[in-house]
C-alpha positions as CSV (number, residue, x, y, z in Angstrom):
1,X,75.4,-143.0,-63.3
2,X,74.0,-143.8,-66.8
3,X,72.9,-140.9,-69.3
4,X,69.0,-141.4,-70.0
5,X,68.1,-138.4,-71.7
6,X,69.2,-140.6,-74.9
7,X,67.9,-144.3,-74.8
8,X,69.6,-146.6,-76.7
9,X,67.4,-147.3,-80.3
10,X,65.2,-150.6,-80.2
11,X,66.5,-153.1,-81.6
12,X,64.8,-154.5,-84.4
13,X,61.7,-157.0,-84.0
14,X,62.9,-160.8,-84.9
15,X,61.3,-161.8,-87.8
16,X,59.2,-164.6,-88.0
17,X,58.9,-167.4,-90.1
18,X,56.6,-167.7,-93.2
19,X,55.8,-169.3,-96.4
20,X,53.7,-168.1,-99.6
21,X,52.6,-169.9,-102.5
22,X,52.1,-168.4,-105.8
23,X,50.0,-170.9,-107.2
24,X,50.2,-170.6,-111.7
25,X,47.9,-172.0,-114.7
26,X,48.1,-171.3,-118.4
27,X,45.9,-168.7,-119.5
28,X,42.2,-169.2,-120.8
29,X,43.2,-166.8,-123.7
30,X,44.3,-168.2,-126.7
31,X,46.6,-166.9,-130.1
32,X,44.2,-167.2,-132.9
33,X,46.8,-168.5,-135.3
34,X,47.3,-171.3,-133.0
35,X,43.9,-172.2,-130.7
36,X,45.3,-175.2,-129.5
37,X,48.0,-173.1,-127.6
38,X,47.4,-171.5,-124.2
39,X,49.3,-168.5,-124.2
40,X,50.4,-166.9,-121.3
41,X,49.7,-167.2,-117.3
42,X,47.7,-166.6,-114.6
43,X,48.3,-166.3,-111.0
44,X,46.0,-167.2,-108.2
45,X,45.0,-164.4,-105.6
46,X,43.0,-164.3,-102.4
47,X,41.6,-160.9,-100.8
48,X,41.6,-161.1,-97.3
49,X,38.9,-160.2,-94.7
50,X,38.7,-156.6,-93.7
51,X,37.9,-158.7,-90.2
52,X,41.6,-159.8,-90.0
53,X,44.7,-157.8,-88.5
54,X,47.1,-157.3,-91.5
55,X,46.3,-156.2,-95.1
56,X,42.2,-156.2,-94.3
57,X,40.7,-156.1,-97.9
58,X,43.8,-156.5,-99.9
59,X,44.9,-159.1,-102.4
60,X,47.5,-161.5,-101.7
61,X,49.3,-164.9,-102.5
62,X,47.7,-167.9,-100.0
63,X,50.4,-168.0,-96.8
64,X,51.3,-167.4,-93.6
65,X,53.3,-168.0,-90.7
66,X,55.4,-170.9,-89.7
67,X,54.0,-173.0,-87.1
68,X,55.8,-175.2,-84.8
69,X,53.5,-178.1,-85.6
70,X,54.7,-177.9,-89.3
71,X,58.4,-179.0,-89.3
72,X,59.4,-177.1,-92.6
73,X,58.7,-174.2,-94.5
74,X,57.5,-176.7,-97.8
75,X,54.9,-178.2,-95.1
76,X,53.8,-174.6,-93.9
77,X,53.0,-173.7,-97.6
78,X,50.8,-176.6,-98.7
79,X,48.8,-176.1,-95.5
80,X,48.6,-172.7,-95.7
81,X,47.1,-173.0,-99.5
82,X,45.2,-175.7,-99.0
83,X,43.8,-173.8,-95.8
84,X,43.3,-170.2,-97.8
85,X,42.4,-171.4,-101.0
86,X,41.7,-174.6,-101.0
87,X,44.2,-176.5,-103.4
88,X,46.3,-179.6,-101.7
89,X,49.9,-179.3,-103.3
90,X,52.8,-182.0,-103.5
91,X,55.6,-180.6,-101.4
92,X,57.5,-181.7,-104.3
93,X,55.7,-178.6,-106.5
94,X,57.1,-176.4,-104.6
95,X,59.9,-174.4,-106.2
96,X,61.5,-171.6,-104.3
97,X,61.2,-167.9,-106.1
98,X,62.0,-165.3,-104.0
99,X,62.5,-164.1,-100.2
100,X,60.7,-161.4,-98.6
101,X,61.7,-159.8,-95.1
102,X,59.9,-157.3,-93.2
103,X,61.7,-153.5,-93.4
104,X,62.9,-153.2,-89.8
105,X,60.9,-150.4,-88.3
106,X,58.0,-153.0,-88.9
107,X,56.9,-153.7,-84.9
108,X,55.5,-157.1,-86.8
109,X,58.2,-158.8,-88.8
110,X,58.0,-162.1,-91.3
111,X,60.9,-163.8,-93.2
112,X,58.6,-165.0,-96.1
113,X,59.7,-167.5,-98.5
114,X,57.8,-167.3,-101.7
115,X,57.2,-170.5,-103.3
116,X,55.9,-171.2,-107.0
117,X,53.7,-174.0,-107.7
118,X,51.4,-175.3,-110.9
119,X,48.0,-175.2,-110.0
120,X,47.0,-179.0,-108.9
121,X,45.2,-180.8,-112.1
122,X,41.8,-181.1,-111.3
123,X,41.3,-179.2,-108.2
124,X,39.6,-176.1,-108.0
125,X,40.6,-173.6,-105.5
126,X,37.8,-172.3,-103.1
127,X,38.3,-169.3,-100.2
128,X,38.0,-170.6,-97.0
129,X,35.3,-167.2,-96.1
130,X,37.1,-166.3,-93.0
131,X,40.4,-165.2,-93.5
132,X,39.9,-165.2,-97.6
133,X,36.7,-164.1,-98.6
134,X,37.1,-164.0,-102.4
135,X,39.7,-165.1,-104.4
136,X,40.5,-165.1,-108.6
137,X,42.5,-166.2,-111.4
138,X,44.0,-163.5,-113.0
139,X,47.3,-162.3,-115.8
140,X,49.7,-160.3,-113.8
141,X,49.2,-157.2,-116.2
142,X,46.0,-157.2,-115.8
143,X,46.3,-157.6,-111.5
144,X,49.2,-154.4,-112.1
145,X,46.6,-152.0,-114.2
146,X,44.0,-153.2,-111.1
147,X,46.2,-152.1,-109.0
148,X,47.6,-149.0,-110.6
149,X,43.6,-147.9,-111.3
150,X,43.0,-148.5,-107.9
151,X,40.4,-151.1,-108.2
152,X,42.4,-153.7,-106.6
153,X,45.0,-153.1,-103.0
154,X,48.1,-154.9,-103.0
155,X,51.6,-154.8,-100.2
156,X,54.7,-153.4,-102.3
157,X,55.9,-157.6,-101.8
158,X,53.0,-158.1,-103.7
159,X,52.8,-155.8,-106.6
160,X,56.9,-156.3,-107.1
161,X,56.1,-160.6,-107.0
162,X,53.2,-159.8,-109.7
163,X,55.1,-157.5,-111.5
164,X,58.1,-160.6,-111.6
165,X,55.7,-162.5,-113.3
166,X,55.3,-160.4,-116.2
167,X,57.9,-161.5,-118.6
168,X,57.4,-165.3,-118.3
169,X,55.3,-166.8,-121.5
170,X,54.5,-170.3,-119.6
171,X,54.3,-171.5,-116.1
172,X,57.1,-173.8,-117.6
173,X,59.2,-170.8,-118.0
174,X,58.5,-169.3,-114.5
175,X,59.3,-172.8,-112.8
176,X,62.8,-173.2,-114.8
177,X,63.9,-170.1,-113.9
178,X,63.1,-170.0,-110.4
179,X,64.7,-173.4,-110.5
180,X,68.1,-172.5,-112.0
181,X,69.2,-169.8,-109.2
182,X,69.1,-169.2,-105.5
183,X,66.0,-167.0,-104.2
184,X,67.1,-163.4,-103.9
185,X,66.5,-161.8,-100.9
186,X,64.9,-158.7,-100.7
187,X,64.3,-156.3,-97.4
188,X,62.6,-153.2,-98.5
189,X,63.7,-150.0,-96.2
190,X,61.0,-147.4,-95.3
191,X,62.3,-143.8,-94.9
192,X,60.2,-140.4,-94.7
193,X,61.0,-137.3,-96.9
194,X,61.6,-134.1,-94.8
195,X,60.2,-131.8,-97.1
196,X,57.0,-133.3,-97.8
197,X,56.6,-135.4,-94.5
198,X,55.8,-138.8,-96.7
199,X,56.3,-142.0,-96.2
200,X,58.0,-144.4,-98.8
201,X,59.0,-147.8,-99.4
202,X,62.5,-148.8,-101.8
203,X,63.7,-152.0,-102.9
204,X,66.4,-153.3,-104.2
205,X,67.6,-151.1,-107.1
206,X,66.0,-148.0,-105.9
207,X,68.8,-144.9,-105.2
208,X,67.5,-144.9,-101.6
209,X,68.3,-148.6,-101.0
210,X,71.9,-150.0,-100.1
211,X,71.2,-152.8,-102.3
212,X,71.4,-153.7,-106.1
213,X,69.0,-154.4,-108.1
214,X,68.1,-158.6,-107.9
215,X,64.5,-158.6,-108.8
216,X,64.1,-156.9,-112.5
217,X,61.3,-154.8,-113.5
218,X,60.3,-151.4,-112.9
219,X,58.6,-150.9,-110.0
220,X,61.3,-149.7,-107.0
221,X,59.6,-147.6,-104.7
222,X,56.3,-147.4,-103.2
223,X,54.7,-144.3,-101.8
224,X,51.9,-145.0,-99.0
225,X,48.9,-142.6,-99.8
226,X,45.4,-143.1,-98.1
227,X,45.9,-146.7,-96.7
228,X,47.0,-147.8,-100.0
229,X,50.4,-148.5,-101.6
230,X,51.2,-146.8,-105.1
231,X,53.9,-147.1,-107.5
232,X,55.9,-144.0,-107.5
233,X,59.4,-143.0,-109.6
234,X,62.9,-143.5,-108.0
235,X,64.4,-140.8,-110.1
């Protein structure tokens, strides 16, 4: 007879399937020794419905799940942008950046690849209302201090992808160097302190993590506080 005081742990959901685009532009801003030149970036960001199941009234990158009628990951991105925020990419502007997967306790799991694009000369991007109600252009500092004030909700996958985008000049700069090297991959783990009862979220680089640091910056773990995701040390 089999022991069932003790059920075997669930095995982890499957992950599905995704693709993100974060779409760039050069800055409106320019250096006033130079006001021909555009100096740094912005990235384009959508803020979803409070009507829709995950992430109601945060900001994200245009994406979503793979879907059989697609074929590829590159065709699941430009349909997904031009669906969420109206811009109609070249699969060929695609470059891949980085790889997001789903923490395994997640009941609902993605395998996202993030994609970077230029913005599309020409074209100006436009919500579709449903999913997307609003959407901006905006420098990743600025989207972090948003953030950090609270004016603006963003995932951890999020807020570490903007954060990425910090020390690049140029979208030139930001497509070479996603160019020149594989995509890391990065699972965050979720684990609960037992003195406090909280919940957080480490990455990659964070003591709590089994992983090295592969993504830069600063921000490592995440604590969840009232709905929303803050920035939190990993001393």
């Amino acid at each position: 007879m089999s022991d069932t005081s003790h059920p075997a742990p669930q095995a982890p959901a499957q992950p599905r399937d995704a693709a993100t685009v974060v779409v760039l532009r050069a800055a409106d801003s320019v250096h006033e020794a130079d006001p021909v030149h555009k100096a740094g970036i912005e990235v384009y960001l959508i803020k979803r419905s409070r009507a829709v199941d995950f992430m109601a009234g945060a900001h994200v990158f245009p994406g979503g799940r793979l879907d059989p009628a697609d074929g590829s990951l590159e065709v699941c991105a430009v349909r997904e942008t031009f669906e969420e925020a109206g811009l109609l990419l070249e699969v060929a502007a695609l470059v891949p950046w980085v790889r997001w997967v789903t923490p395994e306790i997640s009941p609902k799991r993605f395998d996202a690849r993030f994609f970077l694009a230029r913005a599309p000369e020409g074209q100006e991007p436009r919500v579709d209302g449903y999913e997307a109600v609003e959407g901006l252009w905006i420098a990743p500092q600025e989207a972090l201090q948003r953030w950090e004030d609270g004016a603006m909700q963003l995932a951890p996958a999020t807020a570490k992808s903007i954060e990425m985008l910090v020390v690049y000049p140029t979208v030139d700069a930001a497509l070479v160097d996603a160019a020149r090297r594989p995509p890391p991959l990065s699972m965050p783990v979720v684990w609960n302190d037992k003195e406090s009862g909280r919940a957080y979220i480490s990455l990659p680089g964070d003591p709590r993590h089994p992983l090295p640091d592969v993504l830069g910056g600063n921000i490592r773990r995440f604590q969840l506080t009232e709905g929303r995701y803050r920035r939190v040390s990993a001393n």
